[in-house]
Biotite code that builds the C-alpha atoms (Angstrom):
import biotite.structure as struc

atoms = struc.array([
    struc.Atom([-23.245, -103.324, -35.356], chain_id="A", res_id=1, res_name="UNK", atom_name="CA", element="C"),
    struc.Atom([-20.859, -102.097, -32.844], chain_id="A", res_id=2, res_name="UNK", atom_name="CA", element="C"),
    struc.Atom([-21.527, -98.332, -33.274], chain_id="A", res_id=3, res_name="UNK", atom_name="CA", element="C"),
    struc.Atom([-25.033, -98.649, -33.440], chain_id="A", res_id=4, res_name="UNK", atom_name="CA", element="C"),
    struc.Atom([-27.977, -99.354, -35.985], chain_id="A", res_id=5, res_name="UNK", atom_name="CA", element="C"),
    struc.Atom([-27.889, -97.030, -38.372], chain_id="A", res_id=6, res_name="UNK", atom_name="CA", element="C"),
    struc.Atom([-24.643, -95.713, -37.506], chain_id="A", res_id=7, res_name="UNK", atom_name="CA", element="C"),
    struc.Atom([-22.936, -95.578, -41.151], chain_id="A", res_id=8, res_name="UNK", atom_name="CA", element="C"),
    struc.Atom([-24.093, -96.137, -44.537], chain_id="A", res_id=9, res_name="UNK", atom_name="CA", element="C"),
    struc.Atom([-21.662, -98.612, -46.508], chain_id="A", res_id=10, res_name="UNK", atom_name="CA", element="C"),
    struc.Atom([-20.893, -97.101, -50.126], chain_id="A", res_id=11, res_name="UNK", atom_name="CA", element="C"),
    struc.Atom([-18.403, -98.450, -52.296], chain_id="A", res_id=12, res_name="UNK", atom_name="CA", element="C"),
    struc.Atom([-16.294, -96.252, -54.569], chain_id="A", res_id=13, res_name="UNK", atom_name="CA", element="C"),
    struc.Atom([-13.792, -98.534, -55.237], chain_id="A", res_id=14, res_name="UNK", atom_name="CA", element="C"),
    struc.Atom([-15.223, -101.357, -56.927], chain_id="A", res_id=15, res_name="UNK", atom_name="CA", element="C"),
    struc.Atom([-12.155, -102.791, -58.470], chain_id="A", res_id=16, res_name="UNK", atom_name="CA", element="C"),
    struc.Atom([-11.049, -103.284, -55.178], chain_id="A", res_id=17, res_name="UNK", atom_name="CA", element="C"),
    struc.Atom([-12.631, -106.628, -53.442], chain_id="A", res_id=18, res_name="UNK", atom_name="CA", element="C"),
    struc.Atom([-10.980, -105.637, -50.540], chain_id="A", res_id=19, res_name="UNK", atom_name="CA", element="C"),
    struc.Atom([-12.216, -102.261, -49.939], chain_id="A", res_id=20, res_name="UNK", atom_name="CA", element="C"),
    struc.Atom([-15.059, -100.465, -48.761], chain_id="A", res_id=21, res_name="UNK", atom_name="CA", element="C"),
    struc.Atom([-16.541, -97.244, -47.783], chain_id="A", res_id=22, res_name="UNK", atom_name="CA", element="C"),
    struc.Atom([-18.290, -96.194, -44.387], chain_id="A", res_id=23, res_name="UNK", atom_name="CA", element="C"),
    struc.Atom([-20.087, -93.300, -44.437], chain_id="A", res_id=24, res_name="UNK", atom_name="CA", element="C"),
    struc.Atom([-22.304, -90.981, -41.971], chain_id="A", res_id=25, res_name="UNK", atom_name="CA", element="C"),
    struc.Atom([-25.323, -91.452, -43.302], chain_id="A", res_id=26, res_name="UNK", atom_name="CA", element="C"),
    struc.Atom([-26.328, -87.672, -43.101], chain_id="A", res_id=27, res_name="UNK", atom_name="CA", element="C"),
    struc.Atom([-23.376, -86.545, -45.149], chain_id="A", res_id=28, res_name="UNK", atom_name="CA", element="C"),
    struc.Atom([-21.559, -88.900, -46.884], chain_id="A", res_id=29, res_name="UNK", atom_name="CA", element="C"),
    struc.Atom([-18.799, -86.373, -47.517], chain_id="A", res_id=30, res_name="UNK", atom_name="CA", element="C"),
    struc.Atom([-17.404, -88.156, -44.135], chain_id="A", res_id=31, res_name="UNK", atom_name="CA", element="C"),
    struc.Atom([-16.197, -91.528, -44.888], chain_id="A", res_id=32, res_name="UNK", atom_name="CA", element="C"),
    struc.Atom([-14.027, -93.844, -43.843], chain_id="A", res_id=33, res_name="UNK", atom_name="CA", element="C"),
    struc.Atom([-12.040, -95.863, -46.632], chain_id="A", res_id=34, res_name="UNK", atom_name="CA", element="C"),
    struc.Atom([-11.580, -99.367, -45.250], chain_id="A", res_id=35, res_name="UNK", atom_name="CA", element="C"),
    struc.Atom([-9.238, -102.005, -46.687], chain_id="A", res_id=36, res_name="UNK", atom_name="CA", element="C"),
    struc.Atom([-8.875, -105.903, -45.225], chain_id="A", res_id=37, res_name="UNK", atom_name="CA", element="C"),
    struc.Atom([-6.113, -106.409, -47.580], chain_id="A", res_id=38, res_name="UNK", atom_name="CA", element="C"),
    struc.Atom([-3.686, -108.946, -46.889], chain_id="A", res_id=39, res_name="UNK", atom_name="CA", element="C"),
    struc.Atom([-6.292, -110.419, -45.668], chain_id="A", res_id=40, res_name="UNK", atom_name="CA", element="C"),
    struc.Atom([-4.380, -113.159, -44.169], chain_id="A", res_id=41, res_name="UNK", atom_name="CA", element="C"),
    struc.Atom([-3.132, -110.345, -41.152], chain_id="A", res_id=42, res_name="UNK", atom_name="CA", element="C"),
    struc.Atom([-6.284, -109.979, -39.530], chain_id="A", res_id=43, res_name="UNK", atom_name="CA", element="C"),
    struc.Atom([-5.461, -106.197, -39.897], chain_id="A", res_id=44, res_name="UNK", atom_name="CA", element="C"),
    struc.Atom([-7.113, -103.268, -41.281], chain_id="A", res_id=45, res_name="UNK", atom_name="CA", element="C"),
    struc.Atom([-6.010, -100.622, -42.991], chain_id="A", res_id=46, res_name="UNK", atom_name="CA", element="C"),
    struc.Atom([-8.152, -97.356, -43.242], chain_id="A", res_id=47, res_name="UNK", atom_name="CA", element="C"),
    struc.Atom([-7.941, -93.638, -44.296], chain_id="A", res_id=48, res_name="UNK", atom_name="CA", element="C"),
    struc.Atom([-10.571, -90.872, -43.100], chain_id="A", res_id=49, res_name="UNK", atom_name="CA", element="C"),
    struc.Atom([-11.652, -88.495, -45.812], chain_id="A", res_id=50, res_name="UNK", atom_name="CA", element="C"),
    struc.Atom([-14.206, -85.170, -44.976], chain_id="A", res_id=51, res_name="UNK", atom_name="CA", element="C"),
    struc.Atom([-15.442, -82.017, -47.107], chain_id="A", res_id=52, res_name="UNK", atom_name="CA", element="C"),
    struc.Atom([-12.958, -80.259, -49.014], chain_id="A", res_id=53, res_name="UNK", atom_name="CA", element="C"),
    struc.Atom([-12.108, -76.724, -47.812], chain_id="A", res_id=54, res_name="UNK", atom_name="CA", element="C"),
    struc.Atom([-11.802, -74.698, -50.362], chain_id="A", res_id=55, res_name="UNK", atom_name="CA", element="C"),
    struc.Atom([-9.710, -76.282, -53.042], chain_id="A", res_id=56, res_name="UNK", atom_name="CA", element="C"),
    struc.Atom([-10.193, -78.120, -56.164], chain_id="A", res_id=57, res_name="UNK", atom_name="CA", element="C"),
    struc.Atom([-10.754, -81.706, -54.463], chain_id="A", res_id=58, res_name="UNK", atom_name="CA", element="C"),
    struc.Atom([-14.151, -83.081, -53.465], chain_id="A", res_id=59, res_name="UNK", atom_name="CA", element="C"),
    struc.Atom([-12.851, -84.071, -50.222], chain_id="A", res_id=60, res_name="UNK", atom_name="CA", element="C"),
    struc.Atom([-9.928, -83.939, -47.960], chain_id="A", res_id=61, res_name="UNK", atom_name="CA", element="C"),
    struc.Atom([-7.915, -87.236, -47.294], chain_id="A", res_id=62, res_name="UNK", atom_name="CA", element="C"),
    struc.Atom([-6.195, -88.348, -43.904], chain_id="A", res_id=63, res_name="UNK", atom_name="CA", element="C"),
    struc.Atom([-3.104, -90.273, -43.550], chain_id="A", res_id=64, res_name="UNK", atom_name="CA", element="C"),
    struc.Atom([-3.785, -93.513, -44.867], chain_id="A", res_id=65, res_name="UNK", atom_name="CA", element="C"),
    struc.Atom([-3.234, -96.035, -41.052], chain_id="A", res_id=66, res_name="UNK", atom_name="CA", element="C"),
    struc.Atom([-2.036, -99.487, -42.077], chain_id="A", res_id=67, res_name="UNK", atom_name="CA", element="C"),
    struc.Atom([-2.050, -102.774, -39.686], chain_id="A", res_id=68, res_name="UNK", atom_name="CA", element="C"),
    struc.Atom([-4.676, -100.984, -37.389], chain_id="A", res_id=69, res_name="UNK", atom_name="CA", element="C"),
    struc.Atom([-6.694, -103.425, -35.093], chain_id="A", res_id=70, res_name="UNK", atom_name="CA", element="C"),
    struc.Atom([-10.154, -103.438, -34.988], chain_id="A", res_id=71, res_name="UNK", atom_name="CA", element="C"),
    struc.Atom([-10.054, -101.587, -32.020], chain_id="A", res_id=72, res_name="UNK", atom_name="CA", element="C"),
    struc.Atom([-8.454, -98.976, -33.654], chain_id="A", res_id=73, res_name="UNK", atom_name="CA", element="C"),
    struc.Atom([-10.414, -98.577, -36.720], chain_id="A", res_id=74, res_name="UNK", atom_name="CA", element="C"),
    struc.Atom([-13.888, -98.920, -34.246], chain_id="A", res_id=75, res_name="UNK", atom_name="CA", element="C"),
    struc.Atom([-12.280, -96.187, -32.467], chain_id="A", res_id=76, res_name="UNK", atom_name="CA", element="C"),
    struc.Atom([-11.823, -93.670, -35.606], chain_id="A", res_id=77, res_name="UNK", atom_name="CA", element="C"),
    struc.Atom([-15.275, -94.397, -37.143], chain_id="A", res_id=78, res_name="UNK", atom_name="CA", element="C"),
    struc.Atom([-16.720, -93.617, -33.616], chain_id="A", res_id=79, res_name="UNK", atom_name="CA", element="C"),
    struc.Atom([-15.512, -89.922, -33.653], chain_id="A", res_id=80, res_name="UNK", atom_name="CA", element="C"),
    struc.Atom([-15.978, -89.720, -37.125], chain_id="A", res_id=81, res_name="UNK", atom_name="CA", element="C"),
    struc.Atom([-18.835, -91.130, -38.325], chain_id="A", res_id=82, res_name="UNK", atom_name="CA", element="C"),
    struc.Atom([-20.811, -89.452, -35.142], chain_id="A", res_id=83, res_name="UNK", atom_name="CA", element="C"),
    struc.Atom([-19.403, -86.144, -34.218], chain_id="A", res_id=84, res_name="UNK", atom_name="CA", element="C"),
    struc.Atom([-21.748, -83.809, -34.396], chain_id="A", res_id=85, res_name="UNK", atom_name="CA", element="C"),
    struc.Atom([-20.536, -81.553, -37.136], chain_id="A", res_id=86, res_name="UNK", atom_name="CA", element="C"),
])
């Protein structure tokens, strides 16, 4: 609830994964945020940004994948880019 109600829709593409989850702006999903709490045990995140696809074959284009981010860090990232304007 940190970024607001309403803020991000959650959406789960990777089902096989328990420890993963999608957050997405809820007027285009085509900007998510893939979100992993795996090992959990670290208390870390891990999370990779993905947006619309310009112009090639993919349906979306992936960020760097950031591993052992604090929750600080990750709040920071879906802030700008979850709610940018686009």
């Amino acid at each position: 609830m940190d970024l607001g109600k309403g803020a991000f829709a959650v959406v789960d593409h990777w089902e096989a994964d328990l420890c993963a989850v999608g957050l997405a702006r809820p007027s285009d999903e085509r900007f998510l945020i893939y979100l992993s709490t795996w090992p959990p045990e670290s208390g870390l995140y891990s999370y990779q940004l993905e947006s619309p696809a310009r112009g090639d074959d993919s349906p979306y284009t992936a960020g760097d994948l950031v591993a052992d981010a604090a929750y600080e860090a990750v709040f920071d990232a879906a802030r700008c880019h979850l709610l940018q304007q686009p």
